[in-house]
C-alpha positions in Angstrom: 12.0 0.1 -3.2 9.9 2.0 -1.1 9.8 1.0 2.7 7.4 1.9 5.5 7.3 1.1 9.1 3.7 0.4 10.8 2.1 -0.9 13.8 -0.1 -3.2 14.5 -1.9 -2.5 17.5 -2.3 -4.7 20.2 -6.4 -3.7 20.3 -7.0 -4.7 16.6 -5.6 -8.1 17.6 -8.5 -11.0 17.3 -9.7 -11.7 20.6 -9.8 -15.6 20.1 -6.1 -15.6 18.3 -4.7 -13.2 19.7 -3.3 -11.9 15.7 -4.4 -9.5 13.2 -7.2 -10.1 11.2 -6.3 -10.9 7.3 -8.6 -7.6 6.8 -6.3 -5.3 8.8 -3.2 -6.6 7.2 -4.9 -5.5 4.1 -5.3 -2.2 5.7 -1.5 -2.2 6.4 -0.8 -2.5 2.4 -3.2 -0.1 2.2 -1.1 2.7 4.4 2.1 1.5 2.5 0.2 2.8 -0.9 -1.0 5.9 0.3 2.5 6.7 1.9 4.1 5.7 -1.2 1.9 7.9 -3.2 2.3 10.5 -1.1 6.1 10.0 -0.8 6.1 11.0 -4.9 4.2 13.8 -4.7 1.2 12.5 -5.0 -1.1 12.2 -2.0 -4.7 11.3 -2.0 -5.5 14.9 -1.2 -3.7 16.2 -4.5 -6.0 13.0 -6.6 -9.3 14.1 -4.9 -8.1 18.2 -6.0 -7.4 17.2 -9.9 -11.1 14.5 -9.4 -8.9 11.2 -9.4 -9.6 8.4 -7.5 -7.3 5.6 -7.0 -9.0 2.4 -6.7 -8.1 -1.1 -5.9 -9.7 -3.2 -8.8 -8.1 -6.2 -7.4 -5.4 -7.9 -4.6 -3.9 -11.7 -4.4 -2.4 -11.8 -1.0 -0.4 -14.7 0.5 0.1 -15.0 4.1 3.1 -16.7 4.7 3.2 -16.1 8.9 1.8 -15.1 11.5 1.0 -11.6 12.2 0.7 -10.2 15.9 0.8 -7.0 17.7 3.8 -4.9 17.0 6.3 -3.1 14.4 6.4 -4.2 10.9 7.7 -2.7 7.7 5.5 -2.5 4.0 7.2 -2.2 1.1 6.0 -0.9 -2.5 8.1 -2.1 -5.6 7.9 -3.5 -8.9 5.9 -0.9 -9.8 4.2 -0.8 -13.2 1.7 1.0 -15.3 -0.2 -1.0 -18.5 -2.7 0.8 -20.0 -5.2 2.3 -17.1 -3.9 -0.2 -14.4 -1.4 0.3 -11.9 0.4 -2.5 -10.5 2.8 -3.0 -7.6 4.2 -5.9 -5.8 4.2 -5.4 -1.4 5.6 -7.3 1.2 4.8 -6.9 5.5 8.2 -7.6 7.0 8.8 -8.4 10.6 11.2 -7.1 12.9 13.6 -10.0 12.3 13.1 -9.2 8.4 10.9 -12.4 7.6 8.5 -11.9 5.0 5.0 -12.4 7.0 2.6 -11.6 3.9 3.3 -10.1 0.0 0.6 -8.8 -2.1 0.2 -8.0 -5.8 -2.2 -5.1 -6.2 -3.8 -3.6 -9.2 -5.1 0.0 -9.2 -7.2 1.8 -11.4 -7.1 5.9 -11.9 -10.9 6.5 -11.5 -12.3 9.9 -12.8 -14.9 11.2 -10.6 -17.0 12.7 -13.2 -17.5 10.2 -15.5 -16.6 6.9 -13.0 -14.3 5.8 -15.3 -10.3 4.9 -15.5 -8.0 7.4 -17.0 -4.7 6.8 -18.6 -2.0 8.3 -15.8 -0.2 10.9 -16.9 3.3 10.8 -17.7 5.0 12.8 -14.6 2.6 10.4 -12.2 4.0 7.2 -14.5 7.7 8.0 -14.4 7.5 8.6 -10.3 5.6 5.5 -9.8 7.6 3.2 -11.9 11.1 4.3 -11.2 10.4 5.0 -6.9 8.7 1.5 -6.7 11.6 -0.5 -8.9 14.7 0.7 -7.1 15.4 4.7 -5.8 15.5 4.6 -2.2 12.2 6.1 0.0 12.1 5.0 4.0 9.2 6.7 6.2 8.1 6.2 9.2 4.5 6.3 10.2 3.4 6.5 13.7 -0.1 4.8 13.7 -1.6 2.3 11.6 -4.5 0.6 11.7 -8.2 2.4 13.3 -9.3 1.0 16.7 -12.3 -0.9 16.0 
């Protein structure tokens, strides 16, 4: 399982609420992935080189708690490939380790030429199944969401 720390910063919090928007905690899965990917070797920037695009063809997110300024970990696991879809099962943590939101997210390989999924290759397949089920990644990450 692949783990991530983020933060949510106190200027992204909703004015009114005074927590994070359900579209910024999206944004936190979001830098979990890409640090993931990265984490295996392969970043967007090394996609983008070879004319690959990951894209999210679709995301069922439960929010379990609420989400407020400060320090929360992502994780990636359960990772699978079927076909041309990528899935993989996330969860926001808090600092006591409560589960605050978990997300199922399935991914497409898009090539840019003709805008249409590709099969992943193998190499890509065995690092994202086998990092996401169980081998141990931690990172930390600095910044998370954009100001807005």
């Amino acid at each position: 399982m692949f783990e991530c720390e983020v933060v949510a910063k106190e200027e992204i919090a909703d004015n009114l609420y005074q927590h994070i928007h359900h579209a910024d905690i999206l944004r936190m899965f979001e830098q979990g992935r890409c640090a993931f990917l990265q984490t295996i070797g392969f970043s967007n920037e090394s996609f983008i080189a070879r004319g690959i695009f990951p894209v999210v063809a679709s995301v069922n997110i439960r929010y379990l708690r609420e989400v407020r300024p400060g320090t929360y970990v992502v994780t990636c696991e359960k990772g699978r490939c079927v076909g041309k879809s990528l899935f993989v099962h996330q969860r926001l943590f808090n600092k006591r380790r409560k589960i605050v939101a978990d997300a199922e997210v399935e991914c497409v390989l898009m090539d840019g030429a003709s805008r249409r999924g590709v099969t992943p290759e193998a190499a890509f397949e065995r690092a994202f199944t086998s990092s996401a089920l169980g081998l141990p990644f931690f990172c930390t990450m600095l910044q998370l969401l954009m100001t807005p």
